[in-house]
NUGUBA-683723 format. One record per residue: y, z, x of N, C-alpha, C in turn. Coordinates in steps of 0.02 Angstrom, whole numbers. Last residue first. Layout:
// residues N
Y; Z; X; Y; Z; X; Y; Z; X
...
//
This chain:
// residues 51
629; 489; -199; 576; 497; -123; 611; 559; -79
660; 567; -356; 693; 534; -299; 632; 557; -220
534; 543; -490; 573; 581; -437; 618; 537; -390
445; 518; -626; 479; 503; -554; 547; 533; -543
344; 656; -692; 397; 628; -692; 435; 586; -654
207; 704; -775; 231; 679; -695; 301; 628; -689
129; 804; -897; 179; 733; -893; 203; 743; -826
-63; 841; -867; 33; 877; -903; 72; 805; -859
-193; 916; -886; -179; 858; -894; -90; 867; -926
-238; 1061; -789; -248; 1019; -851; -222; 959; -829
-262; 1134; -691; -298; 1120; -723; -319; 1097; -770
-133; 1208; -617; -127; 1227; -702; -196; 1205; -715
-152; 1138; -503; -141; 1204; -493; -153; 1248; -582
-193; 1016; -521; -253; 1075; -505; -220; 1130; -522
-146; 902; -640; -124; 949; -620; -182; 999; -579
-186; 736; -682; -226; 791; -677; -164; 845; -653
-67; 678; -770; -107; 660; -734; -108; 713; -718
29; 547; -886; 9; 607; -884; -50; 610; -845
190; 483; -809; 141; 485; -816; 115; 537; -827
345; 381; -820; 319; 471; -837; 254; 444; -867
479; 329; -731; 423; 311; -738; 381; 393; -777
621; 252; -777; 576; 303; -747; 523; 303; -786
650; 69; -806; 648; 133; -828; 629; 183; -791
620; -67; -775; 682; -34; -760; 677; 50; -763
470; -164; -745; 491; -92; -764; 558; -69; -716
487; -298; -677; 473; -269; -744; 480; -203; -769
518; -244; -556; 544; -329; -574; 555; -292; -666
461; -158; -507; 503; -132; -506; 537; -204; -556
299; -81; -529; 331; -159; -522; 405; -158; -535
251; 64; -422; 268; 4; -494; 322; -51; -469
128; 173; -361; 163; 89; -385; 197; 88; -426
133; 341; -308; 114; 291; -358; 140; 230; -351
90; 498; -253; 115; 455; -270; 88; 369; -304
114; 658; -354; 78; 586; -332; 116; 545; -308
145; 844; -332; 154; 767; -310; 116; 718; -301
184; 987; -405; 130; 940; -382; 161; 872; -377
245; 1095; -459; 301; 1046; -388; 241; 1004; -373
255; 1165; -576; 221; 1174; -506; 249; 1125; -457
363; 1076; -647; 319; 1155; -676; 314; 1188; -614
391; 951; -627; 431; 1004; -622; 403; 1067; -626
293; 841; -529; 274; 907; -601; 319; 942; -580
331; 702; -487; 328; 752; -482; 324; 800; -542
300; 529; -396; 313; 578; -465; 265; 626; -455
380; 399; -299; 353; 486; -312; 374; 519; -367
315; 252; -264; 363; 290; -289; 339; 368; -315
295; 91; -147; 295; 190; -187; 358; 205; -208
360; -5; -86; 334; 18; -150; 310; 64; -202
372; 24; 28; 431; 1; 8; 410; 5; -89
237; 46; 95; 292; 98; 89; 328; 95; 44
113; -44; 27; 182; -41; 50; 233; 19; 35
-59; 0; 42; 0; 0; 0; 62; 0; 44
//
């Protein structure tokens, strides 16, 4: 994966971090995914972040 292409989303809750793709052409918007959490153990919304 290209550096230049990540993008970092973060769980305000716990501060967990993925990172992730997107097509920047087609998606203007921030990005909010729902994805595993360990520290909580569930499944909670990941918000993009500034890198």
């Amino acid at each position: 994966m290209s550096q230049d292409k990540l993008i970092k989303i973060t769980n305000k809750a716990t501060g967990t971090t993925y990172y992730t793709r997107k097509n920047k052409k087609l998606v203007t918007r921030k990005i909010e995914l729902k994805k595993f959490d360990k520290k909580l153990r569930k499944r909670v919304v990941f918000k993009e972040s500034k890198k």
